[in-house]
Every structure is written in structure tokens, then in C-alpha cells.
BAROZA-580094 format. One record per residue (C-alpha): residue number from 1; residue in one letter; x, y, z. Coordinates in Angstrom, 2 decimals, always signed. Layout:
<atoms>
{k:NUM r:A east:X north:Y up:Z}
...
</atoms>
This chain:
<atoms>
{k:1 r:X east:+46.73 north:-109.83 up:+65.47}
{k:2 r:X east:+42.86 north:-109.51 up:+66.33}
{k:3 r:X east:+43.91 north:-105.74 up:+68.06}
{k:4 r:X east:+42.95 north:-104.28 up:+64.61}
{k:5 r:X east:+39.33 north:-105.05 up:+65.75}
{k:6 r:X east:+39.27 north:-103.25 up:+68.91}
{k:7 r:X east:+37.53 north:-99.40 up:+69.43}
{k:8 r:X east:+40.77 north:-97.34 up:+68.69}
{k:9 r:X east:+41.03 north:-94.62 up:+71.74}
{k:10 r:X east:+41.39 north:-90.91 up:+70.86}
{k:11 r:X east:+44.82 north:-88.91 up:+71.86}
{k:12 r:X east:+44.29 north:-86.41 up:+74.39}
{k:13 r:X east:+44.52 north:-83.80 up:+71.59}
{k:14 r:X east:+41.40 north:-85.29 up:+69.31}
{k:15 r:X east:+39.56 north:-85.51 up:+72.82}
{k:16 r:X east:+39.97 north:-82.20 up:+73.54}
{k:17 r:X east:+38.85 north:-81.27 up:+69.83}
{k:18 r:X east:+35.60 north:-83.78 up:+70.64}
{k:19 r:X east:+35.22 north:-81.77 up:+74.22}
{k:20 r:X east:+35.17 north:-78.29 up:+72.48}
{k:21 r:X east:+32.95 north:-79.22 up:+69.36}
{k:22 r:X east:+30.24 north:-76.18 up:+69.87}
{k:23 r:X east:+26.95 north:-77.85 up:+69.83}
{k:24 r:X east:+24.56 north:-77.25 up:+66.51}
{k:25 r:X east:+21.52 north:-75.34 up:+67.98}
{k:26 r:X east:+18.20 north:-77.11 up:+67.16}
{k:27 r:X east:+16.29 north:-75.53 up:+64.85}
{k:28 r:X east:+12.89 north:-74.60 up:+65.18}
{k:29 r:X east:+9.94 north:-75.17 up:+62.99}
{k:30 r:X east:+8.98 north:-72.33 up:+61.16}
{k:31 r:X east:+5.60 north:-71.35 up:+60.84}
{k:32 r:X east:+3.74 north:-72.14 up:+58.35}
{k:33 r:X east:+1.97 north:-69.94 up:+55.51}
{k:34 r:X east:-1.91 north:-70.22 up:+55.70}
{k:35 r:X east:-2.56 north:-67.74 up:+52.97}
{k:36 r:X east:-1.39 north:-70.20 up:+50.60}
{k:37 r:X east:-2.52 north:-73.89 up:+52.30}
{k:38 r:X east:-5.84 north:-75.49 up:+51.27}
{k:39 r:X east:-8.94 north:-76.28 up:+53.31}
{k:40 r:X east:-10.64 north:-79.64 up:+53.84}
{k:41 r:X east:-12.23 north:-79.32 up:+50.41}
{k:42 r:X east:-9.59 north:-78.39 up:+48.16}
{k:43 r:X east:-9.71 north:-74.51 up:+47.70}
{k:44 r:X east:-6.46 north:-72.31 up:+47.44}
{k:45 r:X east:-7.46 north:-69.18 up:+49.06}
{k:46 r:X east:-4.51 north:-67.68 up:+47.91}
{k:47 r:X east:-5.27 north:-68.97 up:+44.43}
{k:48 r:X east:-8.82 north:-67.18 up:+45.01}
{k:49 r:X east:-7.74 north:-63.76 up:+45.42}
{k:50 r:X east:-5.28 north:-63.91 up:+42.74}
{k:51 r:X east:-7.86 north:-64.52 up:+39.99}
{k:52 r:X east:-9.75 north:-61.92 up:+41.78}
{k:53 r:X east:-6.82 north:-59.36 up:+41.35}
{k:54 r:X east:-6.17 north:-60.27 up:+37.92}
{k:55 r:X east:-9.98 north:-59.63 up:+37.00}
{k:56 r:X east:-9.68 north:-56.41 up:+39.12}
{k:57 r:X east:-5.93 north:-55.88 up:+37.19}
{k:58 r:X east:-8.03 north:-56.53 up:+33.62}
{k:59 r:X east:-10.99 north:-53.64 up:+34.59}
{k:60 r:X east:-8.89 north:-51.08 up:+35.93}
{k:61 r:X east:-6.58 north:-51.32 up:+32.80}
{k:62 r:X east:-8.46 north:-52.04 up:+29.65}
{k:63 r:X east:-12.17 north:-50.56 up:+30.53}
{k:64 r:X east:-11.31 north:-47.80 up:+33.56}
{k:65 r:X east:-9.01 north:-46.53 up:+32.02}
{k:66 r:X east:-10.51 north:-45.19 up:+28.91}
{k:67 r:X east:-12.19 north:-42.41 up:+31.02}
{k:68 r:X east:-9.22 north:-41.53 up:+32.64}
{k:69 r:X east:-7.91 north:-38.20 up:+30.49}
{k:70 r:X east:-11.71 north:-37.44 up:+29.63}
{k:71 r:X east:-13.86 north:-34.60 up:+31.23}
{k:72 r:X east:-17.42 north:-36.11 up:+29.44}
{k:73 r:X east:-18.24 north:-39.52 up:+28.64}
{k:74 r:X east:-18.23 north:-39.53 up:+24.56}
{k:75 r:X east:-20.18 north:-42.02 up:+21.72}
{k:76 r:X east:-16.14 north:-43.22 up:+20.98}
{k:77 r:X east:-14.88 north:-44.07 up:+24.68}
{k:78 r:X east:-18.49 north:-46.06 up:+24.84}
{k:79 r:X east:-18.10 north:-47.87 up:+21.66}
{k:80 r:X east:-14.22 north:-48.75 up:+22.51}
{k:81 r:X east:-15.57 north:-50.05 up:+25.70}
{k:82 r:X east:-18.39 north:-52.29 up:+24.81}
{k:83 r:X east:-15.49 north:-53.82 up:+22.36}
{k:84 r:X east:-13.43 north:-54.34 up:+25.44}
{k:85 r:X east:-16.27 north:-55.92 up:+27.22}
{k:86 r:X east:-17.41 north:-58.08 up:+24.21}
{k:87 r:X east:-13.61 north:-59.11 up:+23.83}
{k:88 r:X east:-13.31 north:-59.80 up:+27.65}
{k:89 r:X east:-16.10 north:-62.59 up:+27.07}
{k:90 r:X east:-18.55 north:-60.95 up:+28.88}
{k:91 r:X east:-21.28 north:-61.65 up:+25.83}
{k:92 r:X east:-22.68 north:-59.86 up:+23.26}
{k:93 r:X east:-26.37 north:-58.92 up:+24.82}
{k:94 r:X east:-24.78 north:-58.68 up:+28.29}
{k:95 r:X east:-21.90 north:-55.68 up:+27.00}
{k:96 r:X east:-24.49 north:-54.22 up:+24.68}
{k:97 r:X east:-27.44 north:-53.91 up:+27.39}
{k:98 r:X east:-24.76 north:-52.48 up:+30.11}
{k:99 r:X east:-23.56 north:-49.77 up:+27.11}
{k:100 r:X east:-27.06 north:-48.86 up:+26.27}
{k:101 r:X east:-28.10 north:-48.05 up:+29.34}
{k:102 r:X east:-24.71 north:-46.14 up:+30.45}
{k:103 r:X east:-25.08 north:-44.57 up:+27.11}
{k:104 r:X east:-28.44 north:-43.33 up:+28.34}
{k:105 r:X east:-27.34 north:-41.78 up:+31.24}
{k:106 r:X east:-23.63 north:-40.60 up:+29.93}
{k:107 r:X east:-24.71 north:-36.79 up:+30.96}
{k:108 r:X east:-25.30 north:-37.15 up:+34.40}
{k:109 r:X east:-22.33 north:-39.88 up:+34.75}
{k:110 r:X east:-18.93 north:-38.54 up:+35.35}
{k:111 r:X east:-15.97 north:-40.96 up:+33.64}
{k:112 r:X east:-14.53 north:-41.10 up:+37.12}
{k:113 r:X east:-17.81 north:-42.87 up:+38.52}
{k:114 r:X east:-17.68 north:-45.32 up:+35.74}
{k:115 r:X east:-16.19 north:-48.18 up:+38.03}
{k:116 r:X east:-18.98 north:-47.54 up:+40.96}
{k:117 r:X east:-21.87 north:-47.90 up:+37.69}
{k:118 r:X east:-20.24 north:-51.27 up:+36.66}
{k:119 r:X east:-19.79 north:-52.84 up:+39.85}
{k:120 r:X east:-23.81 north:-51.57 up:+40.17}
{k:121 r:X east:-25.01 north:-52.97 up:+37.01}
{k:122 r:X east:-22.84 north:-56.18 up:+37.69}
{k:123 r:X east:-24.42 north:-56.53 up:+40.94}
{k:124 r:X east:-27.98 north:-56.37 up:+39.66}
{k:125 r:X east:-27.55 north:-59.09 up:+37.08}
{k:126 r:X east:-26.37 north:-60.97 up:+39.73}
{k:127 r:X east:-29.40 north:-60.28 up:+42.21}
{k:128 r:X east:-31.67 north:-61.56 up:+38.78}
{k:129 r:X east:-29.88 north:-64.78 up:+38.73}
{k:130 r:X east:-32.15 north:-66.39 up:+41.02}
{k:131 r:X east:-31.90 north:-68.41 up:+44.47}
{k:132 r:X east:-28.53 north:-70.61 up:+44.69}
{k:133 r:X east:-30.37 north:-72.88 up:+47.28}
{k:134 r:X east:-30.75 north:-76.15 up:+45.83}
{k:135 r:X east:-34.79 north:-77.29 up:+45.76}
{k:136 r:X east:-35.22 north:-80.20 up:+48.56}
{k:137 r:X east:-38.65 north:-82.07 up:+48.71}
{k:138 r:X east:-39.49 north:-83.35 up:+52.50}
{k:139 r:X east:-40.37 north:-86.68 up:+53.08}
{k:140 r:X east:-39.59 north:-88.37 up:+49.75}
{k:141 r:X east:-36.53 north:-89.71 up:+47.36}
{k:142 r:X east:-34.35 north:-86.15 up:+46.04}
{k:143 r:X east:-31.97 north:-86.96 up:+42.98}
{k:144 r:X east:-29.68 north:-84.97 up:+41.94}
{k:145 r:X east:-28.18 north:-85.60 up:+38.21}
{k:146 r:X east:-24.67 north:-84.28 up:+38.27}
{k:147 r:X east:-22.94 north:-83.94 up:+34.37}
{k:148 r:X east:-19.97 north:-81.75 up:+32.99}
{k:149 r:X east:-17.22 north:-82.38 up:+30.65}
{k:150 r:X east:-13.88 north:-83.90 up:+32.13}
{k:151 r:X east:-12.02 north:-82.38 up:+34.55}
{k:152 r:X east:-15.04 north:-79.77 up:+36.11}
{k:153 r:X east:-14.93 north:-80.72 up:+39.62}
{k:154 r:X east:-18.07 north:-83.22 up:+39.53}
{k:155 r:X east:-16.74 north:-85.82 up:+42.08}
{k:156 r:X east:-15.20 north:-83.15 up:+44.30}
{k:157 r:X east:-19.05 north:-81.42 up:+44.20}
{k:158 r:X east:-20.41 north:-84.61 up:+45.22}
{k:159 r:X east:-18.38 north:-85.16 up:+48.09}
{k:160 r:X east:-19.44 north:-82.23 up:+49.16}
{k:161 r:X east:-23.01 north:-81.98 up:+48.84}
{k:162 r:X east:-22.91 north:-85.62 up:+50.29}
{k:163 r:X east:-21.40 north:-84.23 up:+53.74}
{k:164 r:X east:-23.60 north:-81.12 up:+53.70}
{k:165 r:X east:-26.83 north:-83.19 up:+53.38}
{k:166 r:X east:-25.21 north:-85.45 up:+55.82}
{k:167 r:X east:-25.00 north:-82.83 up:+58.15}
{k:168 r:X east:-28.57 north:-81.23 up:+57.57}
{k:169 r:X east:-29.16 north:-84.59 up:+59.37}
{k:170 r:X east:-30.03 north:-86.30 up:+55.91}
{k:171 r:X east:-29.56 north:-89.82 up:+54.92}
{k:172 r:X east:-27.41 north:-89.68 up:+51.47}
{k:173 r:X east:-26.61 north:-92.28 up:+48.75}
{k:174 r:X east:-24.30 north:-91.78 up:+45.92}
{k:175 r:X east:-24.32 north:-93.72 up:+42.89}
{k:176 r:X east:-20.86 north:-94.17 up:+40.36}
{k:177 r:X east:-22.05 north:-93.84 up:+37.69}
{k:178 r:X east:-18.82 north:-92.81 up:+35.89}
{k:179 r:X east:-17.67 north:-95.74 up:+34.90}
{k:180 r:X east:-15.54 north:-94.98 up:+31.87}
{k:181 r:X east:-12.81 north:-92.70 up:+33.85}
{k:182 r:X east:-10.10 north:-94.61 up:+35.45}
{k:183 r:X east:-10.57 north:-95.13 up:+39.12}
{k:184 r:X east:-13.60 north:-92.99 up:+39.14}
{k:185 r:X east:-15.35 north:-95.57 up:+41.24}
{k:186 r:X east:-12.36 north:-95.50 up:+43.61}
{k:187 r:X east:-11.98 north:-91.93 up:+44.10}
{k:188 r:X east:-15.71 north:-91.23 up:+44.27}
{k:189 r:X east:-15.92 north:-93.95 up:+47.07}
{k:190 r:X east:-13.14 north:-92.04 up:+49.14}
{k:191 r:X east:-15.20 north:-88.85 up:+49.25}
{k:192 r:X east:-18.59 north:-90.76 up:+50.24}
{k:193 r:X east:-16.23 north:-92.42 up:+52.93}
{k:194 r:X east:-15.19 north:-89.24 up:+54.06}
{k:195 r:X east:-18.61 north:-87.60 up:+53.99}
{k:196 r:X east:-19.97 north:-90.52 up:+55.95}
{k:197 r:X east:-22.11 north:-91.84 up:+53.17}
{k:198 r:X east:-23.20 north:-94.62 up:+51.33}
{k:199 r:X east:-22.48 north:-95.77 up:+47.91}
{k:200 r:X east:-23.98 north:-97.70 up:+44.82}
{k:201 r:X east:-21.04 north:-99.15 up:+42.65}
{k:202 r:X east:-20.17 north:-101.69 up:+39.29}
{k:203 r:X east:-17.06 north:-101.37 up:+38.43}
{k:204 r:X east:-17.12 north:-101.34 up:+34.26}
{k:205 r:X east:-20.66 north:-101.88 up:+34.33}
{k:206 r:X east:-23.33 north:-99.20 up:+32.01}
{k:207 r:X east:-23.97 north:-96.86 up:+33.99}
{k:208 r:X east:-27.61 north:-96.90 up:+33.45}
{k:209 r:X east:-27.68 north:-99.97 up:+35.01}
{k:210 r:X east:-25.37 north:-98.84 up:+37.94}
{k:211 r:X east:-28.17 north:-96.02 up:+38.39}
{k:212 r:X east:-31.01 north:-97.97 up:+38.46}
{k:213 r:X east:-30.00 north:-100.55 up:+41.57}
{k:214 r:X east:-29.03 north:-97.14 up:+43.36}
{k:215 r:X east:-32.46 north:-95.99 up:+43.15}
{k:216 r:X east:-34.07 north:-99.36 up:+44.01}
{k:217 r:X east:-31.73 north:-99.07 up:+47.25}
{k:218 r:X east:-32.54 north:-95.90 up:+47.71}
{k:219 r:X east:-36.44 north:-96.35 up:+47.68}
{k:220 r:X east:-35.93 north:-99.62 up:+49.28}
{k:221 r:X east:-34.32 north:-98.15 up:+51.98}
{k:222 r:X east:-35.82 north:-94.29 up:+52.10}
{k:223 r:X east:-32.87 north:-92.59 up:+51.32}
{k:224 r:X east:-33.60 north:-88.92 up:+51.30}
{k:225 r:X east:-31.09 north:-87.58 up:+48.89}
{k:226 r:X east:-29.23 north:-89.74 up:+45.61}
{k:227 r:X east:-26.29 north:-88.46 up:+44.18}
{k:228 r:X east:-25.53 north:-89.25 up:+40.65}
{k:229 r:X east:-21.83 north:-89.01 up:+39.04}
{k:230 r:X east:-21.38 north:-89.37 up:+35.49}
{k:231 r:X east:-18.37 north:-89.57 up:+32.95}
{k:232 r:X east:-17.22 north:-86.29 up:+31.86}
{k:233 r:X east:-18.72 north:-85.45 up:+27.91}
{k:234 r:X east:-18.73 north:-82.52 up:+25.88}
{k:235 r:X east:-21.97 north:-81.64 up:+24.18}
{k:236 r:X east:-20.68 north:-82.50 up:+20.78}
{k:237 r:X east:-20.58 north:-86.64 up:+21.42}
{k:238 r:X east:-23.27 north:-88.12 up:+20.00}
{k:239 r:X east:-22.81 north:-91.44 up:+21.90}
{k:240 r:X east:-22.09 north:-89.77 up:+25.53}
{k:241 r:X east:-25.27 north:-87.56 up:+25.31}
{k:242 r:X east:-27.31 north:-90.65 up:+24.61}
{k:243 r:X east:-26.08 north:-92.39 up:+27.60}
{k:244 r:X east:-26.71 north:-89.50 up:+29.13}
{k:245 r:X east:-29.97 north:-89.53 up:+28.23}
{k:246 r:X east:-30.50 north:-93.35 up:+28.67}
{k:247 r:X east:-29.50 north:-92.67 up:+32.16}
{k:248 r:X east:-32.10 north:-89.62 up:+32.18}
{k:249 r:X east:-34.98 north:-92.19 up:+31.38}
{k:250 r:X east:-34.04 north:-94.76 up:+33.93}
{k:251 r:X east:-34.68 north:-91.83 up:+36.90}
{k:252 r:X east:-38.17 north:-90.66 up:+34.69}
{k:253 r:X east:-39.13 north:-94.57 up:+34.96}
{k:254 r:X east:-37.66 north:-96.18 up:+38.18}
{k:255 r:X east:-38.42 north:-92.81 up:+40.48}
{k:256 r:X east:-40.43 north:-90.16 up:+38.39}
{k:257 r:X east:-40.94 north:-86.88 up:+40.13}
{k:258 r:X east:-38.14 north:-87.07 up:+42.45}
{k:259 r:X east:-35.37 north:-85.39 up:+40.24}
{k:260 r:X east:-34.51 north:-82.29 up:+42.02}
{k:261 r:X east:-31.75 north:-80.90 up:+40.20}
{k:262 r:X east:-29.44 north:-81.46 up:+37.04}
{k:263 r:X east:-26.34 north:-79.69 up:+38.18}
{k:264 r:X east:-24.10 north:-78.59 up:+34.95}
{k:265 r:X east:-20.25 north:-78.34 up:+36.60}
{k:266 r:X east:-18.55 north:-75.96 up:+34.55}
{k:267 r:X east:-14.99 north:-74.50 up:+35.10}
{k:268 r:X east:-15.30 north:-70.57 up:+36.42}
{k:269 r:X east:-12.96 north:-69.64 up:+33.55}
{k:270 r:X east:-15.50 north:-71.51 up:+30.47}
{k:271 r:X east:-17.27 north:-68.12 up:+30.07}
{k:272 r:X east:-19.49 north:-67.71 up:+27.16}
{k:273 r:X east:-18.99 north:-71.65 up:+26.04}
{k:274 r:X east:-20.79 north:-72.37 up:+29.38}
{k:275 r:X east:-23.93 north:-71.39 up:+28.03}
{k:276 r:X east:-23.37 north:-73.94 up:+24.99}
{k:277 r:X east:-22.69 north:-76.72 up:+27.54}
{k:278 r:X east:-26.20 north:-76.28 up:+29.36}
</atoms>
């Protein structure tokens, strides 16, 4: 009775079926796409260019074009421009000044070069912009007050400044002083752990507070660089600009002269509204 328990042998016939099975060829990995993966710090490359083409899409279809079908560049195909311009949130004094002075020089401008004497005027207003290099002070305390509303990329920014300093062989504190978010505190502490930095943190605590024990560490201990996070605000809240500012007169009192930079994180896209944030 117990033979119902035992390995049933295949016939001759199913073992020849086993025998002939053809094998399933292993697959190989395929290779993956870098054009569309990430680097170390977050950024789509792919992602990159395609806001890039889409700007490039917007020029050569709304502004270029207008001087396509002309011979002579007219008072109408400026004015419909500068509209296109103001429209494409480019601002007011910035589309007017570009106008005037294309308007200025519409006689010895063909409309066919009108793309190579945007991309010129575009690039001088970028050359007047001033240095990008953030100011560093040898041989004493550098803060660095980063604000934004939520969402910006603030924590992300510190992480990275923290390993760049790092790297520049400096010795980097970071102080969480966002406090309101959910796991802020966590998620800033994972990018000064990956950075290879230290960090000031109070869970729930004001953040004024939280900023003033990082600077007595960091004087304490001659830090060269603090970085300070803050909750995300927009410029309208009464209450979040004044703990903003609180925390503003806690660096002016505990370490006076040693603010390098505010850094304002705003979103590429914010446009004209950026200005109103700073």
C-alpha cells in the first residue's frame, strides 16, 4: 500500500521525450542605456537635453520663424517678437532692451542672422552675471545660509557642496536645520554620510536653536565651512520668514562676519517669479 509514495519511473517513451527536450539558450544581459541613467548626484542627462531641445523647439518656432518669408527686418515682425519674448517669460526690461537694440541695427541685420544676434545678446547677459565661484575666506569659520521654497533641491545642494569642500581638502559641518519637513533630518544625514561629513542635528527642535550649537561646534572645533538647511517657505509666510530671520540673527550674533553666502535654490523652470523669491 505505501508504493503510492515511491518516485514513479518514466516509460521509455516519456524518457526519450525528457532526452530530446532542446535546451533553452541562456540569455544574455542586454546592455544597458546610459543616455537615460543618472549620475552619482541625481541628474538625468537625457532629461537635460530634452529641456534643451524643447527651448531650442520654442525659438526656432515662435521667434525664428517670424523672419522666415521676410527680405528686411520690419517695426511689425519686431513688435510681434518682443510679445513672444515677453510671453516666453523672458521679462519685460530683458525683451524690451534685446528689441531696442536689434531695432537699432535692423538695416544692417538680415532676418536670417536673427538666431546668431540672439544667441549673441543672450550670451552677453550671461558674461554680466558675475563669477559663479562661491566666496571662501582662508583660515576662519565660512557659513553658508541655504533657503528656497519646498521641493528646490536644497538638501541635494548641500550634499553636494559638502563633498566638494570635502574634497578641496576642507573640514565641513552641516547643520539640520529643517526641522518641520518629515525626515528632513534623516535624509540630510544620509548625504553628509555620503559626503564624508559631519552633522549638527535636534530632531523637532527650533531651528534657531539647532543652528546655534552647530556654530559653537564649529568654532569649537575650527570647522572651515557650515552648511545650513532650512524648511522650504515661500516669501508670502509671515511666520517662516521670521524664523528665517531669527535664524539670520543667531549667525550675525554667535559668528558675525563669517556668512559667506545666502544661496536662494530656485527650480530652473520658476522664471520671472525667481526674482520675487530673492
Amino acid at each position: 500500500m505505501f508504493n503510492i509514495f515511491k518516485k514513479k519511473q518514466p516509460t521509455e517513451q516519456e524518457a526519450s521525450v525528457i532526452k530530446e527536450a532542446p535546451t533553452v539558450p541562456e540569455e544574455k544581459p542586454q546592455q544597458e542605456d546610459t543616455s537615460s541613467q543618472q549620475s552619482g548626484w541625481g541628474i538625468s542627462f537625457s532629461g537635460l537635453k530634452e529641456v534643451i531641445s524643447k527651448t531650442n523647439e520654442f525659438f526656432s518656432q515662435n521667434v525664428l520663424s517670424l523672419g522666415a518669408d521676410k527680405e528686411v527686418i520690419d517695426d511689425d515682425m519686431l513688435d510681434e517678437m518682443e510679445e513672444r519674448l515677453i510671453r516666453a517669460d523672458l521679462g519685460v526690461d530683458t525683451a524690451t532692451s534685446i528689441i531696442d537694440r536689434l531695432r537699432d541695427n535692423k538695416n544692417s541685420i538680415s532676418p536670417a542672422r536673427i538666431g546668431e544676434y540672439l544667441k549673441n545678446e543672450f550670451n552677453e547677459i550671461l558674461d554680466k552675471a558675475g563669477s559663479a565661484q562661491l566666496r571662501i575666506t582662508e583660515g576662519q569659520l565660512n557659513t553658508f545660509l541655504i533657503t528656497g521654497v519646498n521641493g528646490s533641491g536644497k538638501t541635494t545642494l548641500i550634499g553636494k557642496l559638502a563633498y566638494k569642500f570635502r574634497t578641496q581638502g576642507k573640514k565641513v559641518l552641516v547643520a539640520a536645520g529643517d526641522t518641520f519637513r518629515a525626515a528632513a533630518e534623516e535624509q540630510l544625514e544620509i548625504w553628509a554620510n555620503r559626503a564624508g561629513v559631519d552633522i549638527v542635528r535636534q530632531d523637532g527642535a527650533d531651528p534657531a536653536s539647532v543652528v546655534f550649537d552647530a556654530i559653537k561646534k564649529a568654532k569649537n572645533e575650527n570647522y572651515d565651512i557650515l552648511l545650513i538647511d532650512t524648511a522650504g517657505r515661500l516669501q508670502n509666510k509671515y511666520n517662516l520668514m521670521e524664523e528665517l530671520r531669527k535664524i539670520r540673527k543667531v549667525i550675525d550674533r554667535e559668528a558675525p562676519c563669517t556668512i559667506s553666502e545666502s544661496i536662494l535654490v530656485i527650480d530652473a523652470t520658476t522664471g520671472q517669479n525667481g526674482l520675487k523669491q530673492a
